[in-house]
Legacy VTK file of the C-alpha trace (Angstrom):
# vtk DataFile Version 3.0
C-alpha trace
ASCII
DATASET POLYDATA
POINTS 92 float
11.221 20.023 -16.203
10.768 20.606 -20.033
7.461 22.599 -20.703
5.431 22.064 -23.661
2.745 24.554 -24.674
-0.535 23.447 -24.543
-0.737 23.712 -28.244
1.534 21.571 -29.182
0.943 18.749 -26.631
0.431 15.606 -27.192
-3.216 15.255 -27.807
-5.501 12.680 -25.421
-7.830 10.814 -28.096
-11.689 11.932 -28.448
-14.382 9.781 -27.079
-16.694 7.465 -29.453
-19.500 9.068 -30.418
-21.839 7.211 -28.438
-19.056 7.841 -25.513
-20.794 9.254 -22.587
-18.047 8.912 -19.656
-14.572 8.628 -19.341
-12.411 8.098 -16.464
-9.245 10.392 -15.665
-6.787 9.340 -13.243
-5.339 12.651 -10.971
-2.340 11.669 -8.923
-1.339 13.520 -6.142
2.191 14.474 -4.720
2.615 16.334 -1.498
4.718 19.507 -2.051
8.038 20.379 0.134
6.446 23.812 1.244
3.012 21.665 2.661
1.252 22.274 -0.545
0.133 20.181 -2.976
0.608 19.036 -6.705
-2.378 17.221 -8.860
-1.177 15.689 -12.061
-2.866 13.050 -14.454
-1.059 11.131 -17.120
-4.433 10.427 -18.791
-4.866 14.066 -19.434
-1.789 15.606 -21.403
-0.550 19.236 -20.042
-2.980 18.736 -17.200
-0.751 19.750 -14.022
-1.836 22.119 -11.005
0.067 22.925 -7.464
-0.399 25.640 -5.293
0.829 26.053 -1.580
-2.354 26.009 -1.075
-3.718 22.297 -0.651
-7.261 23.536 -0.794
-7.041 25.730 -4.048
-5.510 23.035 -5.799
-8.763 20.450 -4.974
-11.074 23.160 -6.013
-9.469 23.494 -9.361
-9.407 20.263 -10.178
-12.740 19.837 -12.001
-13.131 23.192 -13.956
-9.597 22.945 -15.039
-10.232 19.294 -16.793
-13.934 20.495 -18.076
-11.742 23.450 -19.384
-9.135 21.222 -20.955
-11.145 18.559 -22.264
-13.739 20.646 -23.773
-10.911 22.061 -25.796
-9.342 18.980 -26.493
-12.167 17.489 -27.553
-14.177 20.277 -29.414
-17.542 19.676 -27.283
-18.861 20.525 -24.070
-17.272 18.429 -20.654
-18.875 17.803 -17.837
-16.816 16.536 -14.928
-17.765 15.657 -11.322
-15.616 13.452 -8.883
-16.953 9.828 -8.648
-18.319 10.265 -4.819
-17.691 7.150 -3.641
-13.469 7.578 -4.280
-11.261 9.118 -1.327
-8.433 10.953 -1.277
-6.107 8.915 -0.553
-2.129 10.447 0.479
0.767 8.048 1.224
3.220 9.765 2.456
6.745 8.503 3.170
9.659 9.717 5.460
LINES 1 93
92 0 1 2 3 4 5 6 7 8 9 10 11 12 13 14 15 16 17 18 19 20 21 22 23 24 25 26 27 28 29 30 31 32 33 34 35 36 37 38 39 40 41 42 43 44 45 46 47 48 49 50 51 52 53 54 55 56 57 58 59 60 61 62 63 64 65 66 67 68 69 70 71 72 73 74 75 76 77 78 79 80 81 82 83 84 85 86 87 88 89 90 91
């Protein structure tokens, strides 16, 4: 896989101004060693996976109020919507 610095990555497009929410997608993949990988294509550069299913959840939300608020130049606030379950398919 071909890394990109965060710098120079393609850049997700700011909110309107009157732009109060926005949704982001994170995908989920199930890792060979048990652990787990979170990924969103809405958020460019935005990619975590630990062995560690439960660190990776936990990260989720300050990483993309990190991200964002850089993107974006202003303060994020994210949450997960409550009412969405994770959901895993998993194959054999």
């Amino acid at each position: 896989m071909h890394k990109v610095p965060f710098r120079d990555a393609p850049q997700m497009r700011k909110p309107g101004q009157n732009t109060k929410f926005a949704k982001i997608v994170v995908k989920f993949e199930r890792r060979d060693d048990g652990g787990l990988r979170a990924f969103s294509d809405d958020v460019p550069g935005f990619v975590l996976s630990n062995p560690d299913p439960h660190i990776v959840l936990d990260d989720i939300v300050p990483t993309l109020e990190c991200m964002l608020s850089a993107m974006w130049g202003l303060k994020v606030v994210a949450s997960r919507l409550e009412h969405i379950s994770l959901v895993f398919i998993c194959s054999e």
